[in-house]
Jmol script that loads the backbone (N, CA, C; Angstrom):
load data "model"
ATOM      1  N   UNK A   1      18.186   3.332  -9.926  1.00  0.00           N
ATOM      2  CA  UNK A   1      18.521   2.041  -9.347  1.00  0.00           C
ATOM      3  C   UNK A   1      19.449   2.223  -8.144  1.00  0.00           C
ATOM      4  N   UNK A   2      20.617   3.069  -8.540  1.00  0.00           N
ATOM      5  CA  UNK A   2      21.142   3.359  -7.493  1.00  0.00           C
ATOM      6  C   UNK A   2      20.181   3.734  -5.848  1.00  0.00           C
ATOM      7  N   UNK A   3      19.753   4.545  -6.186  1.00  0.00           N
ATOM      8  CA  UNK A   3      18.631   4.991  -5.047  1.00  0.00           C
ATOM      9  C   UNK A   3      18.250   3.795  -4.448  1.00  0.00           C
ATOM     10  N   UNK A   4      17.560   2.975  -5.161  1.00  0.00           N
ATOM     11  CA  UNK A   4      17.191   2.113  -4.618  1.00  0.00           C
ATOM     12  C   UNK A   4      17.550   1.089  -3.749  1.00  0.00           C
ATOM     13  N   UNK A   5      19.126   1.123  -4.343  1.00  0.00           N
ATOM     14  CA  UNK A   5      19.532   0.169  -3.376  1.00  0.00           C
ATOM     15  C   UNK A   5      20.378   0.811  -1.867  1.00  0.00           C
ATOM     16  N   UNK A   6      20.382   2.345  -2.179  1.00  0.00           N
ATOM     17  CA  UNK A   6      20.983   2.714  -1.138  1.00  0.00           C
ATOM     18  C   UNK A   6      19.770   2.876   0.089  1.00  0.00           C
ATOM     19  N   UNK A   7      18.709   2.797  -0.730  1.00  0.00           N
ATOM     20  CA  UNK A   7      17.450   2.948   0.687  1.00  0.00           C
ATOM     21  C   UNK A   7      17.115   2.102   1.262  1.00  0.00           C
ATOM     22  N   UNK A   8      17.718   0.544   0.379  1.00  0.00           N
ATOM     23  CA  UNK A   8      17.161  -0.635   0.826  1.00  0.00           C
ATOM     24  C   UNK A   8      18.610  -0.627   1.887  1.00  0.00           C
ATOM     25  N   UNK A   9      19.739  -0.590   1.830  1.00  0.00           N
ATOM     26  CA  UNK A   9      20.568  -0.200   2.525  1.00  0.00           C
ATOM     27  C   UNK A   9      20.623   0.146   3.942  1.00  0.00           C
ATOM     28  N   UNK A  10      19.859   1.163   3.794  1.00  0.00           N
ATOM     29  CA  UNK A  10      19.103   2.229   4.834  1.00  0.00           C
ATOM     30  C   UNK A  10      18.785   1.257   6.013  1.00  0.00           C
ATOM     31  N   UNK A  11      17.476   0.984   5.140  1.00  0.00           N
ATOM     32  CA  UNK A  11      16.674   0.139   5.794  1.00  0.00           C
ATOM     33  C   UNK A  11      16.930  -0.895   6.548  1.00  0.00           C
ATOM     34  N   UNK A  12      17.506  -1.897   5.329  1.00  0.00           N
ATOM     35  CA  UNK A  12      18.368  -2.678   6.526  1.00  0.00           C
ATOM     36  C   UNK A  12      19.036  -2.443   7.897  1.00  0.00           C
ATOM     37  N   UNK A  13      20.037  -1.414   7.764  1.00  0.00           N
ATOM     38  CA  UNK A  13      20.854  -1.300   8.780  1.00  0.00           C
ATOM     39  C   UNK A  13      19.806  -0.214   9.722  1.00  0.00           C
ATOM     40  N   UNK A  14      18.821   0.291   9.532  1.00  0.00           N
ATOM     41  CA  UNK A  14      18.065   0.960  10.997  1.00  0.00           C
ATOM     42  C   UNK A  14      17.395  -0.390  11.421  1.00  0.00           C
ATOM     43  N   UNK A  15      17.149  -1.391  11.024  1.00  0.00           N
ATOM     44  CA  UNK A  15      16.141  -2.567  11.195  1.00  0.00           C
ATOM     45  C   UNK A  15      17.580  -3.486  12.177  1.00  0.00           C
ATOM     46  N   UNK A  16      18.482  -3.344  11.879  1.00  0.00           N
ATOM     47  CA  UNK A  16      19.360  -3.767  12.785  1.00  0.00           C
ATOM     48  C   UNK A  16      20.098  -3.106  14.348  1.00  0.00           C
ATOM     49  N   UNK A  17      19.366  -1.568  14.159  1.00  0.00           N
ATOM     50  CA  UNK A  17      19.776  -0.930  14.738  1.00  0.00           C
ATOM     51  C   UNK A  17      19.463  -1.204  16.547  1.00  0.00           C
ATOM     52  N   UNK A  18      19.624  -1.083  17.531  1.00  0.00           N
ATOM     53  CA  UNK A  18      19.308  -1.756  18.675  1.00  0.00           C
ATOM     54  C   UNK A  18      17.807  -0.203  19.078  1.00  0.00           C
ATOM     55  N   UNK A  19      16.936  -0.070  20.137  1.00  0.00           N
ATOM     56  CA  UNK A  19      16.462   0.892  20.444  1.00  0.00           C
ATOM     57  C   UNK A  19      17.212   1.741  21.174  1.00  0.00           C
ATOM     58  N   UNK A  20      18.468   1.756  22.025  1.00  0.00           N
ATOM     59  CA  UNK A  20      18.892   2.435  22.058  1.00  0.00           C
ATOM     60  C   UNK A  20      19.646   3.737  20.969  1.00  0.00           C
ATOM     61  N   UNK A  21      20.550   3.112  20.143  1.00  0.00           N
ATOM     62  CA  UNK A  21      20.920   3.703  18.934  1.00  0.00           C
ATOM     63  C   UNK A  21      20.108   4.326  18.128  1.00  0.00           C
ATOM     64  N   UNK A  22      18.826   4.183  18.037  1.00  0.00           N
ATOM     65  CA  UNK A  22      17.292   4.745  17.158  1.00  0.00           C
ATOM     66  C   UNK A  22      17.056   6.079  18.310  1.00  0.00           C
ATOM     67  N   UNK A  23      17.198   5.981  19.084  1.00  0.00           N
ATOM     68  CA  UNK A  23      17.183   6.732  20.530  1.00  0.00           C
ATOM     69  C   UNK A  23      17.845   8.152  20.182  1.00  0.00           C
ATOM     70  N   UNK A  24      19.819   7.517  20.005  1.00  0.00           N
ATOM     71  CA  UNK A  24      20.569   8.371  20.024  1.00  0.00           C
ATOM     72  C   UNK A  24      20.227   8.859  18.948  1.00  0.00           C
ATOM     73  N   UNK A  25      20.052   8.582  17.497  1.00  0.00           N
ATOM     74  CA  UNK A  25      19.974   9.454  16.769  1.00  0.00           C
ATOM     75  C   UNK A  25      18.950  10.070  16.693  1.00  0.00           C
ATOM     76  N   UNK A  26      17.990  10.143  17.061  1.00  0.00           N
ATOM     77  CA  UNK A  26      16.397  10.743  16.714  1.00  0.00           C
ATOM     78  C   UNK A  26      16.920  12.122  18.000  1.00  0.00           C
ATOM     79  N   UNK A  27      17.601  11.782  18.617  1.00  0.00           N
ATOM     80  CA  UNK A  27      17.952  12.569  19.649  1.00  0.00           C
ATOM     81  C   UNK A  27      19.145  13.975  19.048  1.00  0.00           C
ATOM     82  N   UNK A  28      19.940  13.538  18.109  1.00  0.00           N
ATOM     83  CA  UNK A  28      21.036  14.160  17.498  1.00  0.00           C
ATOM     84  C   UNK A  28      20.048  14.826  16.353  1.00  0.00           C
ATOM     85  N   UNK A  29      19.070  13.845  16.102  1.00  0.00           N
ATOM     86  CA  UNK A  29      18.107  14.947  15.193  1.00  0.00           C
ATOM     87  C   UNK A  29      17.466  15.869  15.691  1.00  0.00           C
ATOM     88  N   UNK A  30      17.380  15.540  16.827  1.00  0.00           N
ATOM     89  CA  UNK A  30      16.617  16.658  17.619  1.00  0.00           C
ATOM     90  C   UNK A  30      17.073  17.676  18.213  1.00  0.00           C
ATOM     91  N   UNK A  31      18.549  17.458  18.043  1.00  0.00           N
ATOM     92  CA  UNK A  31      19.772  19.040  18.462  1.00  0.00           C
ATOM     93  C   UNK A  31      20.367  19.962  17.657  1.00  0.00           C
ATOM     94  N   UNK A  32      20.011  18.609  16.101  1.00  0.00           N
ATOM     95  CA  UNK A  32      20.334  19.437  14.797  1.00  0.00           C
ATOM     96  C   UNK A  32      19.394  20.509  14.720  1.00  0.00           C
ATOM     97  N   UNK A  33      18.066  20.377  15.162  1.00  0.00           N
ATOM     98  CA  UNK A  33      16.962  21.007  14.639  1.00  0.00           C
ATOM     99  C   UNK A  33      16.862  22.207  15.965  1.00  0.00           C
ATOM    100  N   UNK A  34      17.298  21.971  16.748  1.00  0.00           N
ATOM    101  CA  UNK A  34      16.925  23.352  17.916  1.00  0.00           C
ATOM    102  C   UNK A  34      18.190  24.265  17.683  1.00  0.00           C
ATOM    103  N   UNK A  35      19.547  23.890  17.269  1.00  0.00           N
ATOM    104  CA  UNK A  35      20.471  24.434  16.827  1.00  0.00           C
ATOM    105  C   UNK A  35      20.181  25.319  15.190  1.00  0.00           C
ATOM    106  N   UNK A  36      19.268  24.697  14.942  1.00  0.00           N
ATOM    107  CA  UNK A  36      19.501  25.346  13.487  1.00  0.00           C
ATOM    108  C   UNK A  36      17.844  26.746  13.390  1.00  0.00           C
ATOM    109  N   UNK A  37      16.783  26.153  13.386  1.00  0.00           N
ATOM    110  CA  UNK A  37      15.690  26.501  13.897  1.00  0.00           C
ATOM    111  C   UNK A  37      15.569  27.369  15.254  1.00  0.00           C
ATOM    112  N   UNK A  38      15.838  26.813  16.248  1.00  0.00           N
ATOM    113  CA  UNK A  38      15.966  27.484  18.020  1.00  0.00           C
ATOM    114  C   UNK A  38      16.217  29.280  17.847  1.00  0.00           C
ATOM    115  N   UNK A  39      17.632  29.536  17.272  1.00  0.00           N
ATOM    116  CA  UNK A  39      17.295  31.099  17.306  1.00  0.00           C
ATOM    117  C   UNK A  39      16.369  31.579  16.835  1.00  0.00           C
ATOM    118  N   UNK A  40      15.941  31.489  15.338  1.00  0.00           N
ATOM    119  CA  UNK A  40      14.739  31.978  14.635  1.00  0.00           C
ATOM    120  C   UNK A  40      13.899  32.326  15.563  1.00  0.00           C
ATOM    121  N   UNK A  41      13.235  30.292  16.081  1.00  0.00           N
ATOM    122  CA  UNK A  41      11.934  31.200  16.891  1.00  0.00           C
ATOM    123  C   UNK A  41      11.996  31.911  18.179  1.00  0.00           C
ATOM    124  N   UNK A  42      13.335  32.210  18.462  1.00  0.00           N
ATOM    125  CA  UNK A  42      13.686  32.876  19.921  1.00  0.00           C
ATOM    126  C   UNK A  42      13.249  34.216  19.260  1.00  0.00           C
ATOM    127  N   UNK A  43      13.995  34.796  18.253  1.00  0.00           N
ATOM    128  CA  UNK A  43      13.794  36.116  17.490  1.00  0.00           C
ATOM    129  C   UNK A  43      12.275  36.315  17.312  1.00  0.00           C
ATOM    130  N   UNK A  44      11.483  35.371  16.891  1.00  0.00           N
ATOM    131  CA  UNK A  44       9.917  35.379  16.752  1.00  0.00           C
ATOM    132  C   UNK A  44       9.140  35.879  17.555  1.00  0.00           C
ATOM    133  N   UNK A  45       9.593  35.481  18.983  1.00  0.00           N
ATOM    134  CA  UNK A  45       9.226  35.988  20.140  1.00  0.00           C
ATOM    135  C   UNK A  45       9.224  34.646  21.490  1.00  0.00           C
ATOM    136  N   UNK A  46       9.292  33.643  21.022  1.00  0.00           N
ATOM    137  CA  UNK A  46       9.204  32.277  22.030  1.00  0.00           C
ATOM    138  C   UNK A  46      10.215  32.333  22.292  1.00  0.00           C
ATOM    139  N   UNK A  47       9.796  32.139  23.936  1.00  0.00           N
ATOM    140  CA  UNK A  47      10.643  31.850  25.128  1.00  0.00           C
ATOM    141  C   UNK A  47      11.381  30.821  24.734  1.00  0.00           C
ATOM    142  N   UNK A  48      12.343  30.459  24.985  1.00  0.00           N
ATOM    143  CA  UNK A  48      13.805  29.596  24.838  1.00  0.00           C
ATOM    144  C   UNK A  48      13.034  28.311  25.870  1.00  0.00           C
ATOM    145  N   UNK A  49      12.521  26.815  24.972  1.00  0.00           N
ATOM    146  CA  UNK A  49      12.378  25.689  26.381  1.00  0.00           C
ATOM    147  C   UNK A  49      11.042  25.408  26.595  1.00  0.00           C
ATOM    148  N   UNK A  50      10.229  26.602  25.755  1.00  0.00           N
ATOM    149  CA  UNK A  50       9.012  26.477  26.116  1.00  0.00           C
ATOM    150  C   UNK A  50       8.125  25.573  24.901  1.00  0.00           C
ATOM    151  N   UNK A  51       7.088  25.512  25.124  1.00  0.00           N
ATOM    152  CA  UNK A  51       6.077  24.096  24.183  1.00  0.00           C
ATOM    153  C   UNK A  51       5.907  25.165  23.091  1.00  0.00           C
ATOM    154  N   UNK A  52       5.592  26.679  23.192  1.00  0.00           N
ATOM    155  CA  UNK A  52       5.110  27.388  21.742  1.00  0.00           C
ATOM    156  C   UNK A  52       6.964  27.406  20.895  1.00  0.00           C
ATOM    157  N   UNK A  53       7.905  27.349  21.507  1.00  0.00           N
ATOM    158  CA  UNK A  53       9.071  27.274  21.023  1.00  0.00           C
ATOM    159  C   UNK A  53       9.676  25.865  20.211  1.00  0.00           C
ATOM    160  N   UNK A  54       9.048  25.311  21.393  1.00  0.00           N
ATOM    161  CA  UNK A  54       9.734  23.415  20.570  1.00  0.00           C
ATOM    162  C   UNK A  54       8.488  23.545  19.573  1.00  0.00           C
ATOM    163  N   UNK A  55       7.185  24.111  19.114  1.00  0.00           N
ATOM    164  CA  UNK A  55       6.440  23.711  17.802  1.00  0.00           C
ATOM    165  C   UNK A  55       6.881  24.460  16.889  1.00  0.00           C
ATOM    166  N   UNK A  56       7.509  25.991  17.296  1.00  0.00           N
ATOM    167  CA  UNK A  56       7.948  27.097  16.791  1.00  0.00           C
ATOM    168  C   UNK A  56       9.052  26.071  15.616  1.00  0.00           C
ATOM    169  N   UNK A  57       9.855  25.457  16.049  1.00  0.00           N
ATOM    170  CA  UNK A  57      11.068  24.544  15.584  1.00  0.00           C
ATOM    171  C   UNK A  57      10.923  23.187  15.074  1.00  0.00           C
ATOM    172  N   UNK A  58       9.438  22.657  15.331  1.00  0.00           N
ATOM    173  CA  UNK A  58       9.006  21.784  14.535  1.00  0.00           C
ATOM    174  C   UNK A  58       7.907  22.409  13.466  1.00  0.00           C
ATOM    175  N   UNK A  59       7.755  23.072  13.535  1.00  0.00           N
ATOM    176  CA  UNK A  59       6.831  23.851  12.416  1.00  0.00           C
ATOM    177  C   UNK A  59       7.946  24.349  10.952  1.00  0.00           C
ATOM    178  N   UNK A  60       9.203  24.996  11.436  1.00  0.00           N
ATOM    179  CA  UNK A  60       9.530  25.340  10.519  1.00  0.00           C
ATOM    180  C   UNK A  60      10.741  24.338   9.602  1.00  0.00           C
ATOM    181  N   UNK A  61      11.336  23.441  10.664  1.00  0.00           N
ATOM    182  CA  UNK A  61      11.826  22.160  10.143  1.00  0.00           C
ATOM    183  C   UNK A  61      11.076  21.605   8.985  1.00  0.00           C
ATOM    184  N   UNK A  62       9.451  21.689   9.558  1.00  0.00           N
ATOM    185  CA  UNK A  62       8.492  21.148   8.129  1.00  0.00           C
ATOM    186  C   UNK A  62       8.806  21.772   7.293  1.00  0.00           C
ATOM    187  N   UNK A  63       8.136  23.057   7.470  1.00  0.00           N
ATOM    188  CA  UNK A  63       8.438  23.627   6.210  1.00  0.00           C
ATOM    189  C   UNK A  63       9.178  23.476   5.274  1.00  0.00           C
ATOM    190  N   UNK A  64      10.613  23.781   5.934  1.00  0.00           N
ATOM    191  CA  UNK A  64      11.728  23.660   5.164  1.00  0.00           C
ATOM    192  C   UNK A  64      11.675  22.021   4.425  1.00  0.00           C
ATOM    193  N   UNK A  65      11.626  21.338   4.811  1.00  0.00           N
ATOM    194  CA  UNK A  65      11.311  20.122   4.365  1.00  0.00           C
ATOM    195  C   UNK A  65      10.389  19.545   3.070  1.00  0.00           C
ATOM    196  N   UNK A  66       9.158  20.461   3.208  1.00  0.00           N
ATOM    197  CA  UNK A  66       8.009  20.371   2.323  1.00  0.00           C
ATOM    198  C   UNK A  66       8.602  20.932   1.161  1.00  0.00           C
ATOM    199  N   UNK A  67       9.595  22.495   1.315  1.00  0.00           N
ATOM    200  CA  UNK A  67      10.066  22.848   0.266  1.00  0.00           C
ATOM    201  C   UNK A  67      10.899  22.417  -0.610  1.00  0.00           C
ATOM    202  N   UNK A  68      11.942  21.674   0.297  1.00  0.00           N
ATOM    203  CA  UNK A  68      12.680  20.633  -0.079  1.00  0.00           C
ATOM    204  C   UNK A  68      12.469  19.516  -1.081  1.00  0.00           C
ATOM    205  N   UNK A  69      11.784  18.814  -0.310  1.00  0.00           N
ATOM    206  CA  UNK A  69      11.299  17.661  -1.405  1.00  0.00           C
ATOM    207  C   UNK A  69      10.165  17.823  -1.176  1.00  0.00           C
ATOM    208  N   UNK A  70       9.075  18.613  -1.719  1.00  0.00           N
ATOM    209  CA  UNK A  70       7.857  18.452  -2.123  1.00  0.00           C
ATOM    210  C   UNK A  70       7.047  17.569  -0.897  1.00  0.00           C
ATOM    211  N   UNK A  71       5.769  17.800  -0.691  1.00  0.00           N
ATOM    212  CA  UNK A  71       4.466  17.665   0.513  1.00  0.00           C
ATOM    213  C   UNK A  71       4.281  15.961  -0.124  1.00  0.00           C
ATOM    214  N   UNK A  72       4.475  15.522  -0.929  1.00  0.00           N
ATOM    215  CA  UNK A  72       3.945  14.226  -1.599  1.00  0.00           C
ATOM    216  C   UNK A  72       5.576  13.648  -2.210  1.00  0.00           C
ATOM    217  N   UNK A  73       6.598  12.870  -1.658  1.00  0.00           N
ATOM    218  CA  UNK A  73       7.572  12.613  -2.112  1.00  0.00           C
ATOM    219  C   UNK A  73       7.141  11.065  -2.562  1.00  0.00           C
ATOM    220  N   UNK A  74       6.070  10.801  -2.736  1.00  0.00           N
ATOM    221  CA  UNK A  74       6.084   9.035  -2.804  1.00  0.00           C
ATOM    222  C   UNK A  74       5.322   9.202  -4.138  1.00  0.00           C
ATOM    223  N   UNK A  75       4.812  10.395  -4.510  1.00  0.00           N
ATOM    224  CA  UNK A  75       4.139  10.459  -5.765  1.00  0.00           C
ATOM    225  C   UNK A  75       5.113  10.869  -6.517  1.00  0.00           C
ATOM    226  N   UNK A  76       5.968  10.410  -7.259  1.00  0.00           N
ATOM    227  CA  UNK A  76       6.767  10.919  -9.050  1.00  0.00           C
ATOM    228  C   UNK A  76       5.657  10.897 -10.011  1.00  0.00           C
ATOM    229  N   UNK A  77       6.919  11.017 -10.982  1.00  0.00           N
ATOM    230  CA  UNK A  77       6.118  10.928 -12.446  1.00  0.00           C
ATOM    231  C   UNK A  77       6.345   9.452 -12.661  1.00  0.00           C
ATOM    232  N   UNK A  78       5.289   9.307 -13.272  1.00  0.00           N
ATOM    233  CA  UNK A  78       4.449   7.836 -13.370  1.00  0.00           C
ATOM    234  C   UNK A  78       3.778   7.024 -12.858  1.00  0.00           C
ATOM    235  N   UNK A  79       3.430   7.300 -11.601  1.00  0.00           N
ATOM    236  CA  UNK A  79       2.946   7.195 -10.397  1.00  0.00           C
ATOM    237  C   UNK A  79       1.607   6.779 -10.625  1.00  0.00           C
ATOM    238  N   UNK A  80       0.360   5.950 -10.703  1.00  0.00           N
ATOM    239  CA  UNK A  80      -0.739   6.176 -10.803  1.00  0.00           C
ATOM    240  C   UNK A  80      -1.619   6.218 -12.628  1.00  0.00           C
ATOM    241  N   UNK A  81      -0.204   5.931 -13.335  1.00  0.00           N
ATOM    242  CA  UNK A  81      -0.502   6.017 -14.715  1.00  0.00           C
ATOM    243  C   UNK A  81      -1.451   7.262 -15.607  1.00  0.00           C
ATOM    244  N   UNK A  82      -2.057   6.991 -16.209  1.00  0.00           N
ATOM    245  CA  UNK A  82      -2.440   8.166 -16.773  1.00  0.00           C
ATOM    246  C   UNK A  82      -2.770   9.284 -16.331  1.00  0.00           C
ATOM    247  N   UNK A  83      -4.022   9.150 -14.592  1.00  0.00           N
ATOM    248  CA  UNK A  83      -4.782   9.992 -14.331  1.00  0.00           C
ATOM    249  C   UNK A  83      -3.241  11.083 -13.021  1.00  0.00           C
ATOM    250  N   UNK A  84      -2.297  10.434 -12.981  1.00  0.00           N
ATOM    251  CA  UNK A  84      -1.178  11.169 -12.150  1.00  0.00           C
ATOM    252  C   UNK A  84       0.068  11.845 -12.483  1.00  0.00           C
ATOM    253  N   UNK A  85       0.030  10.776 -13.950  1.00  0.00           N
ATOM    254  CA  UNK A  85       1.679  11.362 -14.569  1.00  0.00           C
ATOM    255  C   UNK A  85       1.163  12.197 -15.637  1.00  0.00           C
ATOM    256  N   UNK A  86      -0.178  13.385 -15.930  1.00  0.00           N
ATOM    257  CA  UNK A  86      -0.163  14.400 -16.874  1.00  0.00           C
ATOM    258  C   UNK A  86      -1.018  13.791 -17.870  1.00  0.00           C
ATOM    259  N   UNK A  87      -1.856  12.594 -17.779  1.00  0.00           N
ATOM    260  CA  UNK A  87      -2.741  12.020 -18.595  1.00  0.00           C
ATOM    261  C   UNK A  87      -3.552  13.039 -18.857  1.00  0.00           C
ATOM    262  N   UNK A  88      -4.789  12.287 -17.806  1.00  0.00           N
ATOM    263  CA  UNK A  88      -6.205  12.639 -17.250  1.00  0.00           C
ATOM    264  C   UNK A  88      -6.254  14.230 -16.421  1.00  0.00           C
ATOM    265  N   UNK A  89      -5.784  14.416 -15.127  1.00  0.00           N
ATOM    266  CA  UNK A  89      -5.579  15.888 -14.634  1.00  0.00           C
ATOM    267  C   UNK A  89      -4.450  16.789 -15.823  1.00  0.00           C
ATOM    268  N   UNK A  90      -3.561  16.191 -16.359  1.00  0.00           N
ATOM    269  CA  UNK A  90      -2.417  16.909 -16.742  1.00  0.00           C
ATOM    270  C   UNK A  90      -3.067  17.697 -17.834  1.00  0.00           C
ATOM    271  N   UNK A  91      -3.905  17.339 -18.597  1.00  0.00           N
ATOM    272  CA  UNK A  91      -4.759  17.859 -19.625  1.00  0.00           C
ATOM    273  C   UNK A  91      -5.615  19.042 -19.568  1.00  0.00           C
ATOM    274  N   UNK A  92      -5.686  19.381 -18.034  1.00  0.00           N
ATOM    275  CA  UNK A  92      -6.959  20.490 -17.825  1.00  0.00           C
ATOM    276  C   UNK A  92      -8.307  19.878 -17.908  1.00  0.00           C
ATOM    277  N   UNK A  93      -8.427  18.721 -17.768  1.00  0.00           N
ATOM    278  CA  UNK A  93     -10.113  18.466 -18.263  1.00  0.00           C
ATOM    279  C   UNK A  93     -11.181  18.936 -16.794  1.00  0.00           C
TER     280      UNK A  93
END
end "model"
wireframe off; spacefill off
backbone 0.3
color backbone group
């Protein structure tokens, strides 16, 4: 429940947010990620600035991400009832 209301939270306040401010931060996300990622794929072999470098750093952001919380975060358990939460597939049939 908690969760819930902190996302509705969320939500609200980016829905209030002006386009500039959606701007700045997608932008601060985007310095977190060349700062954190950026050496790696420099070490990889991509040029520092270049388009195989900025995918180099969106490629592995995914990753890390997918590992994180899982490729399907909107599917939990219970999700879909029998045939999703270990019914129907969960059985081996």
């Amino acid at each position: 429940m908690r969760t819930f209301i902190m996302l509705s939270a969320a939500l609200l306040l980016s829905a209030c947010a002006t386009p500039q401010e959606r701007a700045a931060r997608k932008q601060a996300e985007m310095s977190e990620m060349i700062a954190v990622y950026g050496p790696a794929c420099e070490r990889l072999g991509f040029a520092a600035q270049s388009d195989q470098w900025r995918n180099c750093i969106i490629n592995l952001s995914t990753k890390d991400e997918v590992q994180r919380y899982g490729s399907y975060p909107a599917y939990g358990p219970g999700w879909g009832g029998r045939y999703w939460g270990g019914g129907f597939w969960g059985r081996g049939w």
